[in-house]
N, C-alpha and C positions, 0 to 999 in steps of 0.2 A: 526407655530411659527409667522407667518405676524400678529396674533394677537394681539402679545404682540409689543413694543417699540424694533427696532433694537438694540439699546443701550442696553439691560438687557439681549441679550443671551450672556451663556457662551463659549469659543472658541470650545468646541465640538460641540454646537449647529451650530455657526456660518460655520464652516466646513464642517456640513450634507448640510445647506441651500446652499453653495458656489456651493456644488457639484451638485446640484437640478437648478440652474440658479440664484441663488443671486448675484450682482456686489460687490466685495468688495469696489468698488467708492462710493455704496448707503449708506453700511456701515459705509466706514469714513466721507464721509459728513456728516452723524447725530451723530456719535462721536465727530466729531469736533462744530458743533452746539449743543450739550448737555454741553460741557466744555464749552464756550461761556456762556451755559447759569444758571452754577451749580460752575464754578470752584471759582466765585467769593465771594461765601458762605463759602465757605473751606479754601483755597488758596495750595491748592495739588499739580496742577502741575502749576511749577513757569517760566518752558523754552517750549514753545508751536509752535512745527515747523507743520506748517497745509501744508507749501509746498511740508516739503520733504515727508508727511505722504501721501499728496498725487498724487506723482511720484509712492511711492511705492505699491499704492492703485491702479493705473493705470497697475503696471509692474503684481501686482497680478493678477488683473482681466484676462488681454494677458493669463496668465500662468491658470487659471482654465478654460477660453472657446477654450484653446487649448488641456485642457486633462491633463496639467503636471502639477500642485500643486509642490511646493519646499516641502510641508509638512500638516500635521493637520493644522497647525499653519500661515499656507501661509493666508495673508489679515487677518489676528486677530491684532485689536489692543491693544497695550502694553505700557506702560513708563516702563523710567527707573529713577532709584534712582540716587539722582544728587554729590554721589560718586564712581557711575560707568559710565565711559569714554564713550563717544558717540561721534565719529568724528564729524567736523562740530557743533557741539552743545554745549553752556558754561557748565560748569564741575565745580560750585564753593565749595563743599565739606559742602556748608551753612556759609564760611566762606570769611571775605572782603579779606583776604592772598589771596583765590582765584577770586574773583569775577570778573575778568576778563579775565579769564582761557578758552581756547577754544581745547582741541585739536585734534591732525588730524589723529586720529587712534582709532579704536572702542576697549574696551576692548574683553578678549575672549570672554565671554558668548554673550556680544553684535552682535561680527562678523558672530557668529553662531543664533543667531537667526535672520537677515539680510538672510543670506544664507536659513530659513528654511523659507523666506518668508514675516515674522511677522511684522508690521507696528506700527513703534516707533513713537509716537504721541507727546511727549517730557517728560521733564525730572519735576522728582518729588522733594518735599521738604525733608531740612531733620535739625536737629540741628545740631549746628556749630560741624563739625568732626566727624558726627555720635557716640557719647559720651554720650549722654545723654536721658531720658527715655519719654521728649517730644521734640516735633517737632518745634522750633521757633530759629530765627536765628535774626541775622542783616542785612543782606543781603536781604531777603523775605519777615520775620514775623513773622507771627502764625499762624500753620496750624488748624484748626478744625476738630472734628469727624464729621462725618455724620450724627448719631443717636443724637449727639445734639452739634453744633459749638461751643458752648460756652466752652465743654470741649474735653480736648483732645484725640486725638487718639493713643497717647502713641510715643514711639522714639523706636529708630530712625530713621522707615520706617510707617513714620505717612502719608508724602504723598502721598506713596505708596497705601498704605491700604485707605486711601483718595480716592483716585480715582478710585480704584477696587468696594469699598461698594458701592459711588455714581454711578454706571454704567459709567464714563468717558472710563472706557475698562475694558477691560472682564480678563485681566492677568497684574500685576505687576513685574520687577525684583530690587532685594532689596538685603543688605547686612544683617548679620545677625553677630555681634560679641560678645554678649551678652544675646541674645535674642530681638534684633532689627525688626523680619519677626516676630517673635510667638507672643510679648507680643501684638504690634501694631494690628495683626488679631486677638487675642483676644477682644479685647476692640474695634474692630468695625464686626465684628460676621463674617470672613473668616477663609478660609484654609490656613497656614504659613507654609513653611515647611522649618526647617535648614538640608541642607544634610549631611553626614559623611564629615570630613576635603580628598582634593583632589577630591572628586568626580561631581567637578565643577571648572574645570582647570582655572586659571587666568593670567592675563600679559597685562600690557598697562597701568596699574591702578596706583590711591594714592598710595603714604610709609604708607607699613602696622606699624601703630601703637598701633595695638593690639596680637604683637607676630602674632603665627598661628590661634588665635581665630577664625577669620572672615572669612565668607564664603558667595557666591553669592548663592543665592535660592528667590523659587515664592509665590507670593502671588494670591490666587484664589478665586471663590466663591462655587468651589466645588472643588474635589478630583482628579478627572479626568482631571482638566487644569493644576491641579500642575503636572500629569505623562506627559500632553502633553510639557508641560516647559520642565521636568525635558529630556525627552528624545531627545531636541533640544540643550540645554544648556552645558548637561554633556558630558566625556568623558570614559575610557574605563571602569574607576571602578564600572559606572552606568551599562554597559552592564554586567559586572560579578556577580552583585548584582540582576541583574533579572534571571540570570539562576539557581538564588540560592534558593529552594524550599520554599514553603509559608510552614507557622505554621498553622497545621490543628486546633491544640486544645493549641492556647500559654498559658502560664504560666505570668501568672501578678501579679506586686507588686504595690499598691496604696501607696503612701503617701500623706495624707489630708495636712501636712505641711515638711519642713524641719527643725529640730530642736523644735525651740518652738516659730517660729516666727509666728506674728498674721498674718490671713487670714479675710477678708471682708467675714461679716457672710451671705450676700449674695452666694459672691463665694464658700463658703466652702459649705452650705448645698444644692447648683445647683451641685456639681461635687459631692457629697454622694449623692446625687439622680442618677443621671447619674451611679454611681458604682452601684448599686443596682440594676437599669434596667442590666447593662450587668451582671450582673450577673444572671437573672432573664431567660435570654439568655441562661444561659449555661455558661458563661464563668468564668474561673480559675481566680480568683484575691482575692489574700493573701493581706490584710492590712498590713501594716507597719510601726507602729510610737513606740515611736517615731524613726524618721529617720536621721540620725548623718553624714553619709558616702560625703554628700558634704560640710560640715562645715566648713574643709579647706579654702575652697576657699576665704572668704569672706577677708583673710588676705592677700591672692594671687591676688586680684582683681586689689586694690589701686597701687599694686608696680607696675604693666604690663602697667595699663592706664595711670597712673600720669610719668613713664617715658617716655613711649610713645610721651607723648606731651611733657614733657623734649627736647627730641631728637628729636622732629620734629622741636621746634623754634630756633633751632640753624639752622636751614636752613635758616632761615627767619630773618634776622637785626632788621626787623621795625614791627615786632609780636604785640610788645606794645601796640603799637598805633591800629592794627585791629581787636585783640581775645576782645571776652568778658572778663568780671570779671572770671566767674567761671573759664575760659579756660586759664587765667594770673595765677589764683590759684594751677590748676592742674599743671603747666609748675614751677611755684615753689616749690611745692611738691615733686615733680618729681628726681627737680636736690637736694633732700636730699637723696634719696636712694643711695647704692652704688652697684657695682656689684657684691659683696657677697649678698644682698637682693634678687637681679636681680637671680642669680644664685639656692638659697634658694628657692625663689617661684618658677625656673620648677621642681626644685626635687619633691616640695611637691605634684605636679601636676602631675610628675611621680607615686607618689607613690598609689595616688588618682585614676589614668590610673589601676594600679593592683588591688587595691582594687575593680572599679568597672567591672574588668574584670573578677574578680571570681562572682560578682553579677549578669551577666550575663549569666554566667554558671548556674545560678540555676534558673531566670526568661528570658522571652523574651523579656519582655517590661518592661517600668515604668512608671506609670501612676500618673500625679499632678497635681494641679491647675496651669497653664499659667502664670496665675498672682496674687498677696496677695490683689491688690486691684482693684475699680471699676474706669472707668476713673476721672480724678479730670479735674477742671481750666486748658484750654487750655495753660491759661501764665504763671501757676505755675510749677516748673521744677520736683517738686513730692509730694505727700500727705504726709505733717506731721505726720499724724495718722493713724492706721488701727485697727480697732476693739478695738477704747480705748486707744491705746496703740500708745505711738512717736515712731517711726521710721525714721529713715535716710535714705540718697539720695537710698541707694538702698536698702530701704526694700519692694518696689512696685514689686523687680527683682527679687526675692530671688531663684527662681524654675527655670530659665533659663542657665544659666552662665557658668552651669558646663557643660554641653554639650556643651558647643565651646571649653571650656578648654581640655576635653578630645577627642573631633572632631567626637561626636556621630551624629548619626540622630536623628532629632526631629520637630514634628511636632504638630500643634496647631491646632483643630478643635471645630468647635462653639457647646455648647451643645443647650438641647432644654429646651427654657424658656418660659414664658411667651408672648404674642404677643407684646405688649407694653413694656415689659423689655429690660433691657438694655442688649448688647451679654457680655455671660463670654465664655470665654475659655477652653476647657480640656488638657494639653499635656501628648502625648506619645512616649517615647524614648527607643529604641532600641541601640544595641551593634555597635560599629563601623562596617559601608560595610553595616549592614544589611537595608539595604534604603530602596529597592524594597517588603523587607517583610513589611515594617512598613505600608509602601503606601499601601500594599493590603489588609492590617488592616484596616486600614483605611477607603477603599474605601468600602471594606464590612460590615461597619458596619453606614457607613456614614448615611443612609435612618434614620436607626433604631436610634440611639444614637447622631448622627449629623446633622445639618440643620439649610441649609443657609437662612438667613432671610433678607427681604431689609428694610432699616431705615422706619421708617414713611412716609417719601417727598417724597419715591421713588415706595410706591408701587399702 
């Protein structure tokens, strides 16, 4: 591996190398010298602590020329998303309400990987509240993709996936309430993975104003650093879901869309290629269009976010004066619903919960495009168009949402395109708890049907 650039292994590599005589000090010195010299293209990670990263670079290296590693994960460096808590570190959520915001207590997922070692290098970008499907704020800016700055790397874990693509570190942690982890690693060619709701315990954190949507999960450049996250991060439900047998021969439902919304006919005919090969494989997978069972939502979406921020400015006097536009509009939208709306949309969410509980009873997975479209303008907040056709703020989203709504696992992996092309997405979702199946879907079929590719500038 001395081969290659220290910066481009990924945390299981870096882990074999630690255990053979590698210093995690060498390591983050040239992480911290790569961001230095890459981060200014992008602008990914926006809070850059090189002192404490490297105390904790120091504490690792003690701990592997002594024998005792805290973990896989001990000296890998990470960011975190700058709406989860990192004591000592600003916390502004992308937003001026916070941008001054420091506080003195790691969230969960944070404290535990602290304890398992992992070296927080600082905090990433994100748009104002994690709300929206790019990455640009008042506070920071405009983040960039990696495969080309000028457009975006999606929201609302752009600088997330920022920093992962460009080699800045080998592991990202990111919120995902939407499809904030999937659509972001689509659009710049990693692994996203949203866990089941609870199986990634939290506390210390923002007011949730996305109901239970929102979940803390990793972003990676292969399969194997989302299980090494995953098994630092999580808490019991992770271990109950590993003892729970893999799918020798699963049952798959593709849908090429939901409903009849337009797909980027690049993306659509990369993931029909992609279905073909696994099928070509062996593997079970029943088409299904059209596809109707999450059409719900799209009326349940507006009422949760737009009150959300409702109820969050009443905390805040002088909002006026620091939200953007859009975020002033959501906060008036907002305070028109009533809580019969309120109440309306969990039922249907409930009902949507049963619906796709019997649809797991007859498949194991679900298999869709990530995202309807291909990145746009970094400072555009979403494509107009897709395939010809206008669409609104979320029609870029369409395939994500309902797995937060109903707190399934799902996961984004990069298919195989061209060398020069740009990365699309595939995701695949499984039944509540079932995590560790999906992961080992996943990972088995990664070589064959997935594969990580580095932008242009980086290989």
């Amino acid at each position: 591996m001395r081969d290659r650039p220290l910066w481009s292994l990924s945390a299981s590599e870096l882990s074999a190398a630690y255990a053979n005589g590698l210093s995690p000090r060498e390591v983050v010195e040239t992480a911290i010298a790569h961001i230095r010299n890459v981060n200014p293209q992008f602008n990914a990670i926006v809070t850059l602590d090189e002192a404490g990263a490297m105390r904790s670079a120091e504490d690792s290296a003690r701990r592997w020329k002594d024998g005792c590693p805290a973990s896989p994960l001990d000296g890998v460096p990470i960011t975190i998303k700058d709406n989860i808590l990192v004591a000592g570190l600003r916390a502004t959520w992308g937003s001026r309400l916070y941008s001054e915001f420091v506080p003195d207590m790691d969230e969960t997922p944070v404290r535990r990987l602290r304890e398992a070692g992992a070296v927080i290098l600082g905090k990433t970008n994100v748009p104002e509240l994690t709300l929206h499907g790019f990455t640009d704020n008042l506070v920071f800016g405009t983040t960039g993709n990696p495969w080309d700055p000028t457009l975006t790397p999606g929201g609302s874990s752009g600088g997330a996936v920022a920093s992962v693509a460009s080699g800045m570190v080998a592991i990202a942690l990111g919120t995902d309430g939407g499809g904030s982890i999937r659509r972001p690693a689509a659009h710049t060619g990693l692994a996203g993975f949203k866990p089941s709701r609870d199986t990634v315990p939290r506390g210390n954190g923002f007011p949730a104003i996305l109901h239970n949507f929102e979940v803390i999960g990793p972003m990676a450049r292969c399969v194997g650093d989302i299980v090494l996250s995953m098994d630092a991060i999580s808490g019991p439900a992770w271990a109950r879901s590993k003892h729970s047998s893999d799918i020798e021969r699963p049952r798959i439902a593709y849908a090429p869309t939901f409903d009849d919304a337009p797909v980027d006919p690049f993306i659509r005919n990369t993931i029909d290629e992609t279905i073909e090969q696994a099928r070509s494989f062996g593997l079970d997978i029943e088409t299904v269009s059209p596809f109707h069972l999450a059409d719900p939502l799209a009326a349940v979406w507006p009422i949760i976010s737009q009150t959300g921020v409702a109820w969050l400015k009443e905390r805040h006097q002088d909002w006026e004066d620091k939200v953007a536009p859009a975020i002033a509009e959501m906060a008036v939208a907002g305070q028109q619903y009533s809580a019969r709306d309120y109440l309306n949309a969990l039922d249907t969410i409930a009902a949507m919960d049963r619906t796709f509980e019997r649809f797991f009873e007859r498949y194991d997975f679900l298999v869709t495009p990530t995202t309807a479209a291909m990145p746009w303008p970094a400072k555009e907040p979403h494509p107009s168009t897709i395939d010809g056709q206008s669409v609104g703020p979320r029609g870029h989203a369409v395939f994500t949402p309902f797995a937060n709504a109903l707190g399934l696992p799902a996961i984004s992996l990069p298919c195989r395109v061209d060398e020069d092309a740009m990365p699309v997405g595939i995701q695949v979702v499984a039944a509540r708890d079932r995590d560790w199946a999906l992961l080992a879907f996943a990972r088995q079929y990664e070589d064959r049907l997935f594969v990580h590719r580095w932008p242009p500038a980086f290989r």
